[in-house]
NUVEX-639443 format. One record per residue (C-alpha): residue number from 1; residue in three letters; x negated, y negated, z. Coordinates in steps of 0.5 Angstrom, whole numbers, padded with zeros to 4 digits. Layout:
{NUM, 'ALA', {X, Y, Z}}
...
end
This chain:
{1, 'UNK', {0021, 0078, -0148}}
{2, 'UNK', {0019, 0077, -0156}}
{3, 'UNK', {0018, 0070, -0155}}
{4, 'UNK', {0012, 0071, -0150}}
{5, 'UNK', {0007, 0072, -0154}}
{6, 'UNK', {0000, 0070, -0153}}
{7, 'UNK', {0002, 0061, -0154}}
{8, 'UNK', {0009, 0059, -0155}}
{9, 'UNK', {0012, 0061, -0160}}
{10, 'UNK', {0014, 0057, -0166}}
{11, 'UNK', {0022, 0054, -0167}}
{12, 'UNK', {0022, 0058, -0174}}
{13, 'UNK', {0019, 0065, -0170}}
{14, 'UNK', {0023, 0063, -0164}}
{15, 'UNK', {0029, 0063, -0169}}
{16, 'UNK', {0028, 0069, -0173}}
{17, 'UNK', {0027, 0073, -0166}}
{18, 'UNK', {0035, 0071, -0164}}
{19, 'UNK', {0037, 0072, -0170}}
{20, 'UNK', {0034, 0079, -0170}}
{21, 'UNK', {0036, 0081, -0163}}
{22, 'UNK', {0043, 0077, -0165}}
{23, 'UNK', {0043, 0083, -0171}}
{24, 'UNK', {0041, 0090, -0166}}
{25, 'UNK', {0045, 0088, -0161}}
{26, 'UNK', {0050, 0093, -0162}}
{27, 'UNK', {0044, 0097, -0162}}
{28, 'UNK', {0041, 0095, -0156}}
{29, 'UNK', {0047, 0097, -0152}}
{30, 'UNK', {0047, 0104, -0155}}
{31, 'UNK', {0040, 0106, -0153}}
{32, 'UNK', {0041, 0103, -0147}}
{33, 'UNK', {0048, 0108, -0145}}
{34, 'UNK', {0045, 0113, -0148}}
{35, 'UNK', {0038, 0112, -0143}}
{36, 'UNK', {0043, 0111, -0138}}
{37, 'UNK', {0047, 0117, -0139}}
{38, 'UNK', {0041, 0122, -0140}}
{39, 'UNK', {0036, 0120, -0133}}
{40, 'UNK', {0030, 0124, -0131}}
{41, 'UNK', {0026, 0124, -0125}}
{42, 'UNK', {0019, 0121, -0125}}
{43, 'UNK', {0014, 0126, -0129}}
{44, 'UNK', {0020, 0129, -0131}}
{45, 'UNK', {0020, 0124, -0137}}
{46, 'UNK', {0021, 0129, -0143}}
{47, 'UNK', {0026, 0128, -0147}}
{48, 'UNK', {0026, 0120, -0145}}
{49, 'UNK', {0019, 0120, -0148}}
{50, 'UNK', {0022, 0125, -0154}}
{51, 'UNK', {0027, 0119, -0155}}
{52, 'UNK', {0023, 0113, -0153}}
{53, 'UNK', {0017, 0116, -0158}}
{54, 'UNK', {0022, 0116, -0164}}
{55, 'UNK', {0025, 0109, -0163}}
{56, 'UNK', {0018, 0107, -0164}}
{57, 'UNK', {0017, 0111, -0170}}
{58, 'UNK', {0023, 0109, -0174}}
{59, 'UNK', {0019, 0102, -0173}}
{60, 'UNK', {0013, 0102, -0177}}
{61, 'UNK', {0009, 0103, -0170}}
{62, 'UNK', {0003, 0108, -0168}}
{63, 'UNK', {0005, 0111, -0163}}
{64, 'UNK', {0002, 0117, -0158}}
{65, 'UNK', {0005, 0121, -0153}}
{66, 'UNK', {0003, 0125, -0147}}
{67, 'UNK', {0000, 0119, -0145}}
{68, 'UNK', {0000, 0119, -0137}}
{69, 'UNK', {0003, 0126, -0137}}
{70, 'UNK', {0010, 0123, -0140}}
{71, 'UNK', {0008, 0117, -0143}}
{72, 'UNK', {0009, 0113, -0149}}
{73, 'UNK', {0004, 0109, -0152}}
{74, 'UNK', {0006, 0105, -0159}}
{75, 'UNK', {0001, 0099, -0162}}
{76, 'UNK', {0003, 0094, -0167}}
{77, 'UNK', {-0003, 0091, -0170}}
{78, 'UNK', {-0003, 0084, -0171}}
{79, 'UNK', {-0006, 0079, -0178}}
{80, 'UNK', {-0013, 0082, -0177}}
{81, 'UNK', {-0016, 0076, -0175}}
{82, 'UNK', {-0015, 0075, -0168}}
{83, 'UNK', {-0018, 0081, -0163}}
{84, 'UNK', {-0014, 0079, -0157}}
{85, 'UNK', {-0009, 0086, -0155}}
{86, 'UNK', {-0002, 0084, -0151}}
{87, 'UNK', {0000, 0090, -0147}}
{88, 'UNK', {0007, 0089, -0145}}
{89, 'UNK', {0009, 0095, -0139}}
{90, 'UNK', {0016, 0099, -0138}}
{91, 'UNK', {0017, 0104, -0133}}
{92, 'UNK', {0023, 0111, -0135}}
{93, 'UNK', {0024, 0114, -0128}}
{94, 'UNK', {0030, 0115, -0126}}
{95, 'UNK', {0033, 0116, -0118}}
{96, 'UNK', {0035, 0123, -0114}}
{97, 'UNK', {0041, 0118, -0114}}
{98, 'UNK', {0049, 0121, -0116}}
{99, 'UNK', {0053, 0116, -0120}}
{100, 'UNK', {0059, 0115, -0117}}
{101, 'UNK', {0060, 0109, -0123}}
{102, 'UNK', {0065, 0113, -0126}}
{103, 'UNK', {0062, 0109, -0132}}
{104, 'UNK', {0064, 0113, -0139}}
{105, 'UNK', {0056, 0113, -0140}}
{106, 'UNK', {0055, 0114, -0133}}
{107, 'UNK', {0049, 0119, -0131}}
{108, 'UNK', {0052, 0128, -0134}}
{109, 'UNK', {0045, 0130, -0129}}
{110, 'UNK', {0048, 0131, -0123}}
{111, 'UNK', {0045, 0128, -0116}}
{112, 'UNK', {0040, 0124, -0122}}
{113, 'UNK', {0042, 0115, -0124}}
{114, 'UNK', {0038, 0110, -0127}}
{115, 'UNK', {0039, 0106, -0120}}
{116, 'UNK', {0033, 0101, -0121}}
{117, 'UNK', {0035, 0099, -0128}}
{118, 'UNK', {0029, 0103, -0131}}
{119, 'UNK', {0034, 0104, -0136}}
{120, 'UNK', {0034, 0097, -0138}}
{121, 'UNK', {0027, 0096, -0137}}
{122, 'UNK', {0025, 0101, -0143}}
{123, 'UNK', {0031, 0099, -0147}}
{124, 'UNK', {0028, 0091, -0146}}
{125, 'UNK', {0021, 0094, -0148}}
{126, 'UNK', {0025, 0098, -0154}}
{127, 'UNK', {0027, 0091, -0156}}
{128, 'UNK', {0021, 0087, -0156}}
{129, 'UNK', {0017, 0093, -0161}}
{130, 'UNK', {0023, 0093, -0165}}
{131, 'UNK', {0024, 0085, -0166}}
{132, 'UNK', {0017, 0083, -0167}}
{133, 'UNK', {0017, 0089, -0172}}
{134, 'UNK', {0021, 0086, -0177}}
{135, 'UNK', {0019, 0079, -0176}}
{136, 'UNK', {0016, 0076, -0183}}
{137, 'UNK', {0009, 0076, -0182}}
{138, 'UNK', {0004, 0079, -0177}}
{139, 'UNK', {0003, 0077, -0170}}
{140, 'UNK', {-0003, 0074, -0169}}
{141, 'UNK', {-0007, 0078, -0165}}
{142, 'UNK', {-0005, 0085, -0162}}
{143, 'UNK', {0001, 0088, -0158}}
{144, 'UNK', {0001, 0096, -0154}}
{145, 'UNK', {0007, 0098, -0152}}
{146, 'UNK', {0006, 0102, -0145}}
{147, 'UNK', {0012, 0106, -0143}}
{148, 'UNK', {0011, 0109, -0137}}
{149, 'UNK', {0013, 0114, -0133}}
{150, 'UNK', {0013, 0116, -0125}}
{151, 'UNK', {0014, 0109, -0122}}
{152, 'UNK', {0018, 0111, -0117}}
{153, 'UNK', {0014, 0115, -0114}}
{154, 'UNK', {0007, 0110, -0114}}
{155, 'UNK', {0004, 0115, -0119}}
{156, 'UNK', {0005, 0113, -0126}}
{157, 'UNK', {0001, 0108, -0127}}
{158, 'UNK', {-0006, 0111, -0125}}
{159, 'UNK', {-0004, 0117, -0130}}
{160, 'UNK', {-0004, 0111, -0135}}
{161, 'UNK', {-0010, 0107, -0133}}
{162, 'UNK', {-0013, 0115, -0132}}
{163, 'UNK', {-0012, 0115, -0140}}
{164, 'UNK', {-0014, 0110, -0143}}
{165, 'UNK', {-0009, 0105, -0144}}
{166, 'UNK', {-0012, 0098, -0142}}
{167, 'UNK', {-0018, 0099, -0145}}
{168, 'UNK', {-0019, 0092, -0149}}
{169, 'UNK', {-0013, 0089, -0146}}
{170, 'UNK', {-0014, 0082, -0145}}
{171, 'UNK', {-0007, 0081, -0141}}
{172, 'UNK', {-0001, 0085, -0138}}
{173, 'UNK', {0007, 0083, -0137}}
{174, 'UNK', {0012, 0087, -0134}}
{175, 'UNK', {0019, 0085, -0132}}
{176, 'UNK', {0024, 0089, -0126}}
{177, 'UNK', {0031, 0087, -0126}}
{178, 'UNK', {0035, 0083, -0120}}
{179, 'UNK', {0042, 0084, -0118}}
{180, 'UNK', {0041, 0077, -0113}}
{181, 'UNK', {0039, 0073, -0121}}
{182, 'UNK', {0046, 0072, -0125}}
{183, 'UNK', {0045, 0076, -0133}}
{184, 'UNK', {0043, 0071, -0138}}
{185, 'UNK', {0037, 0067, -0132}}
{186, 'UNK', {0030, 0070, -0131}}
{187, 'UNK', {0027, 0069, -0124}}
{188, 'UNK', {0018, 0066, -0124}}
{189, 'UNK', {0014, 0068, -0118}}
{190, 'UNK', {0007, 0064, -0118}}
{191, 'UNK', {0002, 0068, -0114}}
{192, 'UNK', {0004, 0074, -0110}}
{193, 'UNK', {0011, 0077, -0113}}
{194, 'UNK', {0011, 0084, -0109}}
{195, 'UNK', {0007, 0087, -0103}}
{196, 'UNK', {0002, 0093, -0102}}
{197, 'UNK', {0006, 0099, -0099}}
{198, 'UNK', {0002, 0104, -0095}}
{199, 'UNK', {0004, 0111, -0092}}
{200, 'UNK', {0003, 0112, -0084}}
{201, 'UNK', {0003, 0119, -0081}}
{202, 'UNK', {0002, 0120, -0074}}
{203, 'UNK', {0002, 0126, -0069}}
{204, 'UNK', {0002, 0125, -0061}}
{205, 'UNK', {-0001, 0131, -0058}}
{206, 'UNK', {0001, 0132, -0051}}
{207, 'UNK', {0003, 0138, -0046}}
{208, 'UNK', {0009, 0142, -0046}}
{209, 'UNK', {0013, 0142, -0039}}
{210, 'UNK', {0019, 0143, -0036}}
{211, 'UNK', {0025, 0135, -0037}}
{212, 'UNK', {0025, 0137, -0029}}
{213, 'UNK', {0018, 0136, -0027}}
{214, 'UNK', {0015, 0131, -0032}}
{215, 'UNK', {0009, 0129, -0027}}
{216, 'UNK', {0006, 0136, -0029}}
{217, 'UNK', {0007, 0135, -0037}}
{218, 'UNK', {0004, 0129, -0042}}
{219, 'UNK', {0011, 0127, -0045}}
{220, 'UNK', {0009, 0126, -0052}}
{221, 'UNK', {0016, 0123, -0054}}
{222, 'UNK', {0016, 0118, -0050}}
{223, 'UNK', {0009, 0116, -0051}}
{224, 'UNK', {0010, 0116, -0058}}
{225, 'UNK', {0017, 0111, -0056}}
{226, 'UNK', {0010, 0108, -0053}}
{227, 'UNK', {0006, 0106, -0059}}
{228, 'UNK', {0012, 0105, -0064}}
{229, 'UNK', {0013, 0100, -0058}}
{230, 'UNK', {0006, 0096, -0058}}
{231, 'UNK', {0005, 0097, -0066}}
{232, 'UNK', {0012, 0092, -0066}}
{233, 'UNK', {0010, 0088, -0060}}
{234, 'UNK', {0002, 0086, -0063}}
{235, 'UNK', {0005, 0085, -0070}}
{236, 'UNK', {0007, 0079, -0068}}
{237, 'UNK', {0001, 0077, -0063}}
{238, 'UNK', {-0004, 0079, -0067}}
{239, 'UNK', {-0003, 0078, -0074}}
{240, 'UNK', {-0003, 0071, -0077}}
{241, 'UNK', {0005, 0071, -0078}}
{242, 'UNK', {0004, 0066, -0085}}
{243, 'UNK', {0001, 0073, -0087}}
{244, 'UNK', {0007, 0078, -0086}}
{245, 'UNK', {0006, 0085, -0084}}
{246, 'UNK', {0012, 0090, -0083}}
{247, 'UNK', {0011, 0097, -0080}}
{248, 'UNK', {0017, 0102, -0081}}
{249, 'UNK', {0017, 0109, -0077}}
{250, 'UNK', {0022, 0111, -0082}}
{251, 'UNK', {0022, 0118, -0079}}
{252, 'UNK', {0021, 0122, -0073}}
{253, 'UNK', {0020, 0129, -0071}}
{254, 'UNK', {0018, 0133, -0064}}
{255, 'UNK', {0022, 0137, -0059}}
{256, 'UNK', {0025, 0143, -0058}}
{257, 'UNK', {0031, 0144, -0053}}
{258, 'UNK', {0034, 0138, -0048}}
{259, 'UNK', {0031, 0140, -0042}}
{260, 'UNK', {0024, 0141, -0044}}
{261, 'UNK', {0019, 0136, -0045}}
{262, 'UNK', {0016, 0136, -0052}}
{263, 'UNK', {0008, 0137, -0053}}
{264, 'UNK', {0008, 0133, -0060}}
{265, 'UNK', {0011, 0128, -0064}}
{266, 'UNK', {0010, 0127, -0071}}
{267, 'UNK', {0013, 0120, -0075}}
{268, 'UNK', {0012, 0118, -0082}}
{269, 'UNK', {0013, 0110, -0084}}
{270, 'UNK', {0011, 0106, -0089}}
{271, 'UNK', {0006, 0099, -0088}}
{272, 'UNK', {0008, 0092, -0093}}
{273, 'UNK', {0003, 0087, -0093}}
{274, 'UNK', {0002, 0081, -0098}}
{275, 'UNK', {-0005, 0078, -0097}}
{276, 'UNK', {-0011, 0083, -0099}}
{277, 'UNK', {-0015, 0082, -0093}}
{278, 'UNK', {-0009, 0083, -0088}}
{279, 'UNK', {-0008, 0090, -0092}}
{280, 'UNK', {-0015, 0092, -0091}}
{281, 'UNK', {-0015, 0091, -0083}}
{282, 'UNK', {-0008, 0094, -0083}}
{283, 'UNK', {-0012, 0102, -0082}}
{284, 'UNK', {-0016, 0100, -0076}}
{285, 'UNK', {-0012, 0096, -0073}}
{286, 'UNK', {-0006, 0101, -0073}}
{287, 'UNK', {-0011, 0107, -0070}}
{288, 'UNK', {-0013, 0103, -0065}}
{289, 'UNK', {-0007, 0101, -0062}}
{290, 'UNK', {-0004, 0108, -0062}}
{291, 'UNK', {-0011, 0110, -0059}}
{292, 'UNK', {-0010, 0106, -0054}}
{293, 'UNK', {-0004, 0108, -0052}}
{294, 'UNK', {-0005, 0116, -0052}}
{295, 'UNK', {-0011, 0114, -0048}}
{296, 'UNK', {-0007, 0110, -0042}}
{297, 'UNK', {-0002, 0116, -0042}}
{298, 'UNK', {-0007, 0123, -0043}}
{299, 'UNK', {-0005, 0124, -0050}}
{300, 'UNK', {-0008, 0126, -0057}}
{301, 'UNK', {-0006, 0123, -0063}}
{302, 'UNK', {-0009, 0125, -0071}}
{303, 'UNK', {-0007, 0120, -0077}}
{304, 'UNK', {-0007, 0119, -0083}}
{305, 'UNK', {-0006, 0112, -0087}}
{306, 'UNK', {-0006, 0113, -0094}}
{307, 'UNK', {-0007, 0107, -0099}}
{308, 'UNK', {-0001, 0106, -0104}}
{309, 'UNK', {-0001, 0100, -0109}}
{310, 'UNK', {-0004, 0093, -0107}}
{311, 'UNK', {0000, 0087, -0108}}
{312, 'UNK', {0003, 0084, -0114}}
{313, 'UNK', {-0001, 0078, -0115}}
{314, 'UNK', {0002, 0075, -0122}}
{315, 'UNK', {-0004, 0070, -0125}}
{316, 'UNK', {-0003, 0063, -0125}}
{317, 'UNK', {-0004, 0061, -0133}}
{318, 'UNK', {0001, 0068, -0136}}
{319, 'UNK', {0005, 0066, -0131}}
{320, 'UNK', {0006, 0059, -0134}}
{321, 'UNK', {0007, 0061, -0141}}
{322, 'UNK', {0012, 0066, -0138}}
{323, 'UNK', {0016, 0060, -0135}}
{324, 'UNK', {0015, 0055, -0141}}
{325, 'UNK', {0016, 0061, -0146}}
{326, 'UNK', {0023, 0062, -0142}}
{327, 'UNK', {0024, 0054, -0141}}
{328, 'UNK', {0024, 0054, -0149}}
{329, 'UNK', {0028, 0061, -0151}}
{330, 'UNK', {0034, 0059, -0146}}
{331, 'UNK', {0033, 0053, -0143}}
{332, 'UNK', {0031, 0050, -0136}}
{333, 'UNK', {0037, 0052, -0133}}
{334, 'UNK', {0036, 0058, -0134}}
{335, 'UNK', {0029, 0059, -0131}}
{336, 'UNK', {0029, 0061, -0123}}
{337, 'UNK', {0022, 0059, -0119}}
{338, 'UNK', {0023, 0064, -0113}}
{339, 'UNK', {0020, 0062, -0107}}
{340, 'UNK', {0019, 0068, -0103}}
{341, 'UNK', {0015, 0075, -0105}}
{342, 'UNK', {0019, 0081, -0104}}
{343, 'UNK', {0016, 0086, -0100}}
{344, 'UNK', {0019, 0091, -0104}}
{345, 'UNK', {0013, 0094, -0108}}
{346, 'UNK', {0011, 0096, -0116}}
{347, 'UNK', {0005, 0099, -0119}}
{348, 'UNK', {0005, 0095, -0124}}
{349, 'UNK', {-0002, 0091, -0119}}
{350, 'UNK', {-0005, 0097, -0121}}
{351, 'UNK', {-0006, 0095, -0129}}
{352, 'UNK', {-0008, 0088, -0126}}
{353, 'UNK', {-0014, 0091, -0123}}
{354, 'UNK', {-0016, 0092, -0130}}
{355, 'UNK', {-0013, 0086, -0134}}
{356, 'UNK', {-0009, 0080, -0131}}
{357, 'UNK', {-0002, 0080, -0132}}
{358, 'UNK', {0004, 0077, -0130}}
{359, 'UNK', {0012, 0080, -0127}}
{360, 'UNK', {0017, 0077, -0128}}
{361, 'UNK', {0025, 0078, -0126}}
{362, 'UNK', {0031, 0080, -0131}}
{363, 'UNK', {0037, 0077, -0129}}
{364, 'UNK', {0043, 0082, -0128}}
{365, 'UNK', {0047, 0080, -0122}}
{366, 'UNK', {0055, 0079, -0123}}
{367, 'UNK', {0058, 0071, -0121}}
{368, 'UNK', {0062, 0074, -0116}}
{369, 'UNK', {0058, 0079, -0114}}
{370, 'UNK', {0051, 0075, -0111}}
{371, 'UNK', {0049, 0081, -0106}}
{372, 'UNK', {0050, 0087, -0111}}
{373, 'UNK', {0045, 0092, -0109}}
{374, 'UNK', {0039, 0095, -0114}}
{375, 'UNK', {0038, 0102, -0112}}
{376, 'UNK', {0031, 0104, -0110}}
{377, 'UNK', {0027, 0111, -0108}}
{378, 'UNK', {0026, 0107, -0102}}
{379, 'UNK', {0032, 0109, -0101}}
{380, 'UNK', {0031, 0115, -0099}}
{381, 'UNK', {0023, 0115, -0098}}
{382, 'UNK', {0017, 0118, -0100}}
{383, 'UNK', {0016, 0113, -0106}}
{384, 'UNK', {0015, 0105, -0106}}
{385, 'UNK', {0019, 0104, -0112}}
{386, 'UNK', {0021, 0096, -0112}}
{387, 'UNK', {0027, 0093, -0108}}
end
């Protein structure tokens, strides 16, 4: 992250940062375990900001905090005679996960973990302010450190963005950790990186009766199996399929005894697209199926689709840099191109509506282990947070 500055770095600055990293490492590693040990929950960031807030301060940086509820804003200030502003994004949150690592710096807060790796990415974000603090002459333009809290829910970067934080921002980059990328590669995807996520709630509404008489009654349980049915089915013949969608009912309510026919059912999914104009459709096109559907069978239905966050669209010339920023410090070898988005989500696209910007994968997979997992909010539902 220290070499992707707004231009490739020089071979002298590019040296001086390994040097330095070379010099905190020993450091780096203390903050990262004691992140690790001391996980928050999202918007529950106090004492990770406290901590953060602190680290920045003993840099030199301005720092200010309560930013977005529990973030941490820092600036670096450049020569003076370029104007242009870098923000460089981090999230804190941790999981309602309980370690089982028996790691000696492994989560003391039980039923809490940095599953997701937020504590690397505040230690990566730590870093890069400490580094490019001590490095002989300014920077030529401008840096702001967002440490953002609240990601796992899909909240904290519009707390930020609320705030104020991307205002004369010129551009953004961000990073998220990937087990399936071995340690010491970064992983570069031009385009879509990640998808939107979307809520669905949907309740059937019909009539209660008794399981030996159905004909009397509106079974709303089977005419709900009905529209989860159709929705998978016309996925596939109506969606272009070089645009995918996927919609998961994660959660199912209704009934009240096995011999009664139930009078509504409830279900809860969520909705992934990648392309903007098929996340737009997406509303619509959902409602009337399932209105269809409870009208061939006598049935009423209410639902409601609550929007997300859209799509990470990374921008073609930052991520560029990143690549050749990253070709330069560690050698091609180390570069990965992913050639598929994941349909994970990350509220990161939230700044880019304000400023382009760039996301790129942190390598943290282990050689004999290709497939160790990342964990993930989505996990457990009720948030977005990224595969």
């Amino acid at each position: 992250m220290p070499a992707l500055l707004f231009t490739y770095p020089t071979l002298f600055m590019l040296s001086q940062i390994k040097d330095i990293a070379a010099k905190l490492a020993p450091r780096l590693i203390e903050i990262r375990r004691h992140l690790h040990s001391h996980p928050e929950l999202s918007g529950q960031e106090y004492q990770t900001a406290a901590y953060v807030a602190g680290v920045l301060s003993s840099c030199g940086l301005r720092v200010q905090e309560l930013v977005g509820k529990t973030g941490v804003v820092a600036e670096l200030a450049g020569t003076g005679t370029d104007s242009r502003l870098l923000a460089v994004r981090t999230d804190m949150d941790a999981l309602p996960i309980q370690e089982r690592t028996g790691l000696e710096f492994a989560s003391m807060q039980p039923g809490i973990m940095h599953a997701c790796g937020h504590d690397v990415h505040t230690t990566v974000g730590l870093g890069t302010a400490m580094i490019l603090s001590q490095l002989g002459e300014p920077l030529p333009g401008n840096l702001r450190f967002l440490f953002q809290p609240a990601e796992e829910t899909a909240l904290g970067a519009s707390w930020m963005v609320r705030d104020g934080v991307m205002a004369d921002v010129n551009s953004i980059f961000s990073l998220h950790v990937f087990p399936t990328i071995p340690a010491g590669s970064v992983g570069i995807r031009y385009g879509a990186l990640t998808a939107a996520a979307d809520d669905l709630d949907i309740t059937v509404i019909g009539e209660s009766g008794h399981g030996a008489r159905p004909h009397e009654a509106i079974d709303a349980i089977w005419i709900a199996s009905q529209v989860i049915t159709t929705l998978q089915q016309a996925i596939s013949r109506t969606q272009n399929p070089l645009r995918p969608v996927v919609l998961t009912i994660g959660k199912i309510e209704g009934g009240r005894a096995p011999n009664v026919i139930a009078d509504q059912v409830r279900m809860l999914g969520t909705v992934r697209s990648l392309h903007p104009e098929t996340s737009a459709a997406l509303p619509a096109w959902i409602e009337q199926i399932v209105s269809n559907v409870c009208q061939t069978y006598g049935a009423k239905y209410t639902m409601h689709y609550r929007r997300g966050v859209p799509s990470v669209q990374n921008d073609m010339a930052l991520t560029q840099i990143i690549e050749a920023a990253a070709q330069e410090a560690w050698g091609s070898d180390r570069v990965q191109i992913l050639l598929e988005p994941s349909l994970g989500a990350e509220d990161f696209s939230l700044y880019l509506d304000h400023a382009p910007g760039t996301m790129f994968r942190l390598g943290v997979g282990f050689a004999d282990k290709p497939n160790y997992p990342l964990g993930s909010r989505e996990w457990g539902g009720g948030g977005w947070g990224d595969d």
